[in-house]
C-alpha positions as CSV (number, residue, x, y, z in Angstrom):
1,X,0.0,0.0,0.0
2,X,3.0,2.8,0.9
3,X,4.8,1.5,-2.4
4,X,1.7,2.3,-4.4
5,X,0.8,5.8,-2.4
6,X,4.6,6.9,-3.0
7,X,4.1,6.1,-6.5
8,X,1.3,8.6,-7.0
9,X,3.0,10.8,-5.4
10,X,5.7,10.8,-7.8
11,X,3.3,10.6,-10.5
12,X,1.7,13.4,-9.4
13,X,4.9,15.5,-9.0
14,X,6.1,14.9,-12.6
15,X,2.7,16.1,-13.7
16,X,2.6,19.4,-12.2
17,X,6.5,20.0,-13.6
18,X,5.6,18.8,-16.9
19,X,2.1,21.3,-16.8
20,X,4.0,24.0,-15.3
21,X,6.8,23.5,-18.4
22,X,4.5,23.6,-21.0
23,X,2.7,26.7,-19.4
24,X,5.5,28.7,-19.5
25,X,6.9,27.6,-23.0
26,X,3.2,27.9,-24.8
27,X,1.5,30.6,-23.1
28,X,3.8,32.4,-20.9
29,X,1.2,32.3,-17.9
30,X,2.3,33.9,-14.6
31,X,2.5,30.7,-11.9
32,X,1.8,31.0,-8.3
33,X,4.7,30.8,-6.0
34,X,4.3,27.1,-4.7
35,X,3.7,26.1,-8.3
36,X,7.5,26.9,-9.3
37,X,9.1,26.5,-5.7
38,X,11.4,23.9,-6.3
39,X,10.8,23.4,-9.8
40,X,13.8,25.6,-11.2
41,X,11.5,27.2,-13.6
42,X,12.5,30.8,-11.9
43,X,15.4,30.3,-14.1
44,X,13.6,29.6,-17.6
45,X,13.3,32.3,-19.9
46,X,10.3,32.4,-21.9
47,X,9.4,31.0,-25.4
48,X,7.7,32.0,-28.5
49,X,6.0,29.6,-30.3
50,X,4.4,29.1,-33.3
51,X,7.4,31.1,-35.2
52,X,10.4,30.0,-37.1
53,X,13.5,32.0,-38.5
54,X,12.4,33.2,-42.1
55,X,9.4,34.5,-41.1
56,X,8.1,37.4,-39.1
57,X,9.0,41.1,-39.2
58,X,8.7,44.0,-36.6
59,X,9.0,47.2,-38.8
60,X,10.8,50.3,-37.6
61,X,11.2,53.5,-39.5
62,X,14.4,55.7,-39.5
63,X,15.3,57.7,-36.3
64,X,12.2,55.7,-34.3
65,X,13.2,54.0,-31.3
66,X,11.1,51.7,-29.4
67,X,11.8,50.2,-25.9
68,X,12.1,46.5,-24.8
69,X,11.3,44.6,-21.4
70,X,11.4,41.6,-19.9
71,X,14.3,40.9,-21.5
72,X,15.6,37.1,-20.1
73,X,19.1,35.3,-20.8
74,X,19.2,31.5,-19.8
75,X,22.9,30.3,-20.1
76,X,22.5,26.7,-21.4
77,X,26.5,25.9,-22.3
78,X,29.6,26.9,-20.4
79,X,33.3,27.1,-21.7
80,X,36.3,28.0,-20.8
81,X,39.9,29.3,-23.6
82,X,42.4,26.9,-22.6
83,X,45.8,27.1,-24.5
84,X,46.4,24.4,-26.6
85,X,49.3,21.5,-25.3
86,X,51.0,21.2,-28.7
87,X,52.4,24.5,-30.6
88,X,51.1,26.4,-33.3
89,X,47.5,24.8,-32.3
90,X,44.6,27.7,-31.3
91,X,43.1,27.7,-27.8
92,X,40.6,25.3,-27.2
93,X,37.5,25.5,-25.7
94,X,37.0,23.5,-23.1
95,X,33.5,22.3,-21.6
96,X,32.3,23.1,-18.1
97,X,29.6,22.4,-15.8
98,X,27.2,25.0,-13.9
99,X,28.0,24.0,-10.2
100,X,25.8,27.5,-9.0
101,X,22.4,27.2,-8.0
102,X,19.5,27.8,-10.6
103,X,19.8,31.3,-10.3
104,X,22.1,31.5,-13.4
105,X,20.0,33.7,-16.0
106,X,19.7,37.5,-16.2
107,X,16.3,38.9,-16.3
108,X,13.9,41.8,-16.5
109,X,16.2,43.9,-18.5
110,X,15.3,46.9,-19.8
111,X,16.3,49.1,-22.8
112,X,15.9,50.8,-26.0
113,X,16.1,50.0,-29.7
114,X,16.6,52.7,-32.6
115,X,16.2,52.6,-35.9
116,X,19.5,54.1,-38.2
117,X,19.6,56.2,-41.7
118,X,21.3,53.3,-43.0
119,X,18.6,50.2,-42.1
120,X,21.2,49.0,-39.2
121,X,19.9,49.3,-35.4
122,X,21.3,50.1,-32.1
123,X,20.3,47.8,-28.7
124,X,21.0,49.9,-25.7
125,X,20.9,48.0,-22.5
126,X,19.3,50.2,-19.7
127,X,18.3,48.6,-16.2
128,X,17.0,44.9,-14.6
129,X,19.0,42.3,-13.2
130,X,21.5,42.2,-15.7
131,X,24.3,40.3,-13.8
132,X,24.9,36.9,-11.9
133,X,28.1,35.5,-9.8
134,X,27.9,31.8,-11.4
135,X,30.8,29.1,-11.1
136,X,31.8,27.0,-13.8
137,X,33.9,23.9,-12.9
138,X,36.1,22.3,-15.3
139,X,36.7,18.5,-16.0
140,X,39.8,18.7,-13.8
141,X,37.3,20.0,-11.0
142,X,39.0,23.3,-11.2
143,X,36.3,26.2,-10.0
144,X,36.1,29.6,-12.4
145,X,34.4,32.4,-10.9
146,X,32.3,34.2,-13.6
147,X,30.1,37.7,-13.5
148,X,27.8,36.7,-15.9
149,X,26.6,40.0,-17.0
150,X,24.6,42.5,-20.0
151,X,26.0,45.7,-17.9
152,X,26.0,48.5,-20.6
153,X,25.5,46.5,-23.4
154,X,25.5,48.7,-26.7
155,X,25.2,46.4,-30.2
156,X,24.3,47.1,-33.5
157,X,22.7,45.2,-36.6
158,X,24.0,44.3,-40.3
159,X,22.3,47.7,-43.2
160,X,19.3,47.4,-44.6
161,X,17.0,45.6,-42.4
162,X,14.5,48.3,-41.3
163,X,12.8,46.2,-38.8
164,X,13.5,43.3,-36.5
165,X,13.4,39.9,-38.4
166,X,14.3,36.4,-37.7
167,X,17.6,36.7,-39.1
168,X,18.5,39.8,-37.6
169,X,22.2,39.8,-35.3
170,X,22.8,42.1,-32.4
171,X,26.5,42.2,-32.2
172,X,28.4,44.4,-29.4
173,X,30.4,44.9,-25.7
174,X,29.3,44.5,-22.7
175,X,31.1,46.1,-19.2
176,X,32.2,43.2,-16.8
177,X,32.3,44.8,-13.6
178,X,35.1,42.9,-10.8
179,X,33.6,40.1,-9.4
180,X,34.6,40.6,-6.2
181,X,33.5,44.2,-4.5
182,X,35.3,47.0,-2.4
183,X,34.5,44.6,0.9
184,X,36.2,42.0,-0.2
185,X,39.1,41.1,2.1
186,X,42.3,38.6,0.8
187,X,43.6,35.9,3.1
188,X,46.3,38.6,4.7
189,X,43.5,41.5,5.4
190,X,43.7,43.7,2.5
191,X,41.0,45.2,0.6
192,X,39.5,48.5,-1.2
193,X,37.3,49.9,1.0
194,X,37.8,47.6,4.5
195,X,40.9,45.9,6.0
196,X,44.7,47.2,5.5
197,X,45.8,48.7,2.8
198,X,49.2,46.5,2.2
199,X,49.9,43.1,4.1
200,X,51.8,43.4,7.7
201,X,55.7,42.4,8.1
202,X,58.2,41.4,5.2
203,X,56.4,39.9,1.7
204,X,57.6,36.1,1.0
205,X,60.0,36.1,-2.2
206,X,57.2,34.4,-4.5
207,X,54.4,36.6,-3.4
208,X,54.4,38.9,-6.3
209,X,54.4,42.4,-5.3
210,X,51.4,43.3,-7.4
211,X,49.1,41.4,-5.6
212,X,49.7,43.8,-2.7
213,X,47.4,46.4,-4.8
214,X,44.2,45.8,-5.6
215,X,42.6,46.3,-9.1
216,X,38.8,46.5,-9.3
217,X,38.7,47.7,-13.1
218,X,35.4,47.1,-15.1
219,X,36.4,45.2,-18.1
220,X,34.7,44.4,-21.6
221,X,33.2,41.5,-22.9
222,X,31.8,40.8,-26.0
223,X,28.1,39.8,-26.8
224,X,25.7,38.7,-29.9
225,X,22.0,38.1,-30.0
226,X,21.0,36.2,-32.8
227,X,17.0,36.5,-33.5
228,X,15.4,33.5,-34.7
229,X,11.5,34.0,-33.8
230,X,9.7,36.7,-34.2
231,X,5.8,37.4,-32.8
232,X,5.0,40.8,-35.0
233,X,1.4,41.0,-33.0
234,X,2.8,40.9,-29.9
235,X,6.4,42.2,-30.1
236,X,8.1,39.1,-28.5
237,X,11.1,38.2,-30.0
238,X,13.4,35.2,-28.7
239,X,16.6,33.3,-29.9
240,X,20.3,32.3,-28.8
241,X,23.3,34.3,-27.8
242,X,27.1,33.9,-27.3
243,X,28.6,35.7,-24.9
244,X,33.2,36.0,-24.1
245,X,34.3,37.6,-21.1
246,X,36.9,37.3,-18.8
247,X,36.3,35.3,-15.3
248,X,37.0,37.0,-11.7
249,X,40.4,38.1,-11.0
250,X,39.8,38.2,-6.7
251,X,40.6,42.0,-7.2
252,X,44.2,41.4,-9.3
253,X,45.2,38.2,-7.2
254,X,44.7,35.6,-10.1
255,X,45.3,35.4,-13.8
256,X,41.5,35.8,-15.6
257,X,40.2,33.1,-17.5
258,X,38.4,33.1,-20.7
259,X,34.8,32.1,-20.9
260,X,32.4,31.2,-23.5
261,X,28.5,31.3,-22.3
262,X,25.8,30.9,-24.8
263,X,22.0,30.2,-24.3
264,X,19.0,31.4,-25.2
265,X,17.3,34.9,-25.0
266,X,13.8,36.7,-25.0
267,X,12.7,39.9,-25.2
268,X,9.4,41.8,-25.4
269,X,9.1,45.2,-27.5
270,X,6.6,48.0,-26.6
271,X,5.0,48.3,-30.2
């Protein structure tokens, strides 16, 4: 009797997830909390369906600019450069795992796009919660730190497109703030706004003497949006991104890493 009540309660479990999936993707209905507690469908983005790339278009005449919401970025794949073992061989990119918790996409950004003289447009990125500490750990089990982030992201489009298609490619930088911030205190006390300024008593030979100062310089990264559905009645648009930055630097201490993220994005124009 308990074998067969735990069953249903499995059954019942997989169910709700698979209802609550297929709400999201189809209809993009808002769920009650206890519907997506424990579900990790806080960190979907939504879908559009019922378009393909080919089809589609959101027209927008020269000098207009429209503004976007709800813009979502779900990180599916995780890489990190690696320099190649034999010479004359390019870095390789090698595969990592997510080891955060579901709270790895950006979401509810904000922003403008404008229409340009020569068909091209410009994506500003404004507001939302357009970063994320994640970690991405390696097949050696080495740990990355990564700022996953759209901070002050400013792209533009190929000429002659006069509208948002399915084939239309955002391409542009973003600003990677430091991952770690002004309270962040090394293993010998030092940091930028707390703690000492350099470490106590004589530096060991192989500590490098540049570690003693702290850099917590914004860096760029680069970032494409590639559209590949298009809703024209309801100005959704959705598709994939790439994303290269560098990883956390524990304010100067370590050497940066470079990382490759790519997913899939949506965003929802006010037409």
């Amino acid at each position: 009797m308990r074998f067969y009540t735990y069953a249903l309660i499995v059954l019942t479990a997989v169910l709700s997830l698979c209802f609550a999936n297929s709400a999201i993707a189809a209809t993009n209905l808002p769920l009650t909390y206890d519907q997506i507690k424990g579900t990790g469908l806080a960190n979907k983005c939504p879908d559009i369906l019922g378009a393909s790339r080919g089809r589609g278009i959101i027209p927008l005449e020269n000098g207009q600019t429209v503004t976007f919401t709800d813009m979502c970025l779900e990180p599916t794949a995780f890489f990190i450069r690696e320099e190649a073992g034999k010479k004359r061989k390019e870095p390789e990119l090698v595969p990592g795992k997510l080891v955060t918790r579901a709270t790895s996409s950006l979401d509810f950004v904000k922003g403008t796009i404008t229409a340009n003289p020569d068909g091209s447009l410009t994506l500003t990125e404004k507001e939302g919660l357009d970063y994320q500490p994640i970690t991405i750990q390696l097949p050696g089990g080495e740990r990355v730190a990564v700022l996953f982030t759209i901070k002050g992201y400013k792209a533009t489009t190929q000429t002659g497109l006069n509208g948002i298609t399915p084939s239309t490619d955002f391409e542009g930088e973003t600003d990677v703030p430091t991952y770690r911030g002004a309270n962040f205190i090394d293993p010998k006390g030092r940091g930028l706004a707390i703690g000492y300024d350099a470490a106590e008593a004589l530096t060991a030979k192989r500590d490098d003497f540049a570690k003693n100062t702290k850099d917590d310089r914004t860096s760029k990264g680069k970032m494409s949006l590639q559209v590949a559905k298009v809703n024209s009645e309801t100005g959704e648009i959705a598709g994939t991104f790439e994303c290269e930055q560098l990883s956390g630097t524990d304010l100067g201490a370590i050497k940066p890493e470079e990382v490759v993220i790519r997913g899939v994005f949506y965003a929802k124009l006010n037409i």
